[in-house]
Every structure is written in C-alpha cells, then in structure tokens.
N, C-alpha and C positions, 0 to 999 in steps of 0.2 A: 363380524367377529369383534372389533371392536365395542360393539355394545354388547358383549356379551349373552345375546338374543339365544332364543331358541330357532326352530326352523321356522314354525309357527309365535307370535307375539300378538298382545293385545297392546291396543295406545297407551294402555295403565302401564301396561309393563315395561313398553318403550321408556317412558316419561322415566317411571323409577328407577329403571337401569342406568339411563344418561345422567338423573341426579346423584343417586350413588357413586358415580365413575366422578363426575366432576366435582362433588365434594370432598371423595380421594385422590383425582391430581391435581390439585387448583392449587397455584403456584401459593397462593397465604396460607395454606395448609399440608403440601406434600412435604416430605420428608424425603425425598428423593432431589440431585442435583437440580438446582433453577433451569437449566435448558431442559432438562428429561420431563419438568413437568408440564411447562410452556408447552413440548412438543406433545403430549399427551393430551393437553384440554386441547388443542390446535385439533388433531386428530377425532376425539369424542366428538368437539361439538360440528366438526365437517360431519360424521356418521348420523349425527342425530339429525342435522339440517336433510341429508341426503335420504333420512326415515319419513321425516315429517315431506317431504316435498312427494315423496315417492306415495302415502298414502294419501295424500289431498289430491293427487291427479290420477288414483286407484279408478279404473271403471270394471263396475263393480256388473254382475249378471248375475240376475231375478229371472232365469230359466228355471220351471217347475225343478228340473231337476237337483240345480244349485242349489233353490231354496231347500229344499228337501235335505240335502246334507245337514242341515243347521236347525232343523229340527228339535225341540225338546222332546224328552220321552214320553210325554201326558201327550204331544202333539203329534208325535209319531204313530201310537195307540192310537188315538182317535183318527186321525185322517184313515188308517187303513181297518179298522173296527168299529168305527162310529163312538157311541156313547151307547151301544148294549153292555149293561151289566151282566151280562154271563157270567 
C-alpha cells in the first residue's frame, strides 16, 4: 500500500513509484511538517527494501503450464496452430 503498487507490478514500476513517492516526501522537498516527512521516506524506503528483497529471493516455476500464462499472442497462435497460414 504504501507504494502505491497494483496487485500485479513490474520492477519498472516498482522503481517509478518508490522514486515518485520519495521525491514527494523527501524531507528537502515536502511541504508537509519535518517529522511527517521523515516518517514517510522512513516508511517508503522500508516498503521498497521489503519489494526488492522479496523479488531477488522470488522462485520463480518454468512448469509448461506457468509458462504458458505469459505467453505472447503470435506465441500463443503458434504453439497451439503451428505456422499453417489458413
């Protein structure tokens, strides 16, 4: 919640959120009382530490069937139709 994430996030978007959020409370820039912003980048940057640790120790499953979710649509097509032009 604090980073503002979706359910789903990419590392890009991790990245751009955390920098967004702490270049809107970063104590030489907020506009908000000096403790409220303190405790704000305090809070972002524990959520982003706890983003990045949590996807470096991600194990990740290469079960046909997983990969298959993630599929492109030219990939999708072709595994279950080949490359017949019909």
């Amino acid at each position: 919640m604090i980073l503002g994430l979706a359910e789903t996030a990419t590392m890009e978007q991790i990245k751009r959120n955390y920098r967004a959020l702490m270049k809107q409370w970063h104590p030489d820039h907020c506009n908000g009382s000096p403790a409220q912003c303190k405790e704000m980048t305090r809070k972002i940057t524990e959520a982003y530490r706890i983003m990045l640790d949590y996807c470096a120790k991600y194990r990740y499953s290469f079960t046909p069937d997983e990969v298959g979710n993630y599929l492109s649509e030219k990939e999708f097509w072709d595994q279950r139709f080949g490359s017949d032009p019909i």
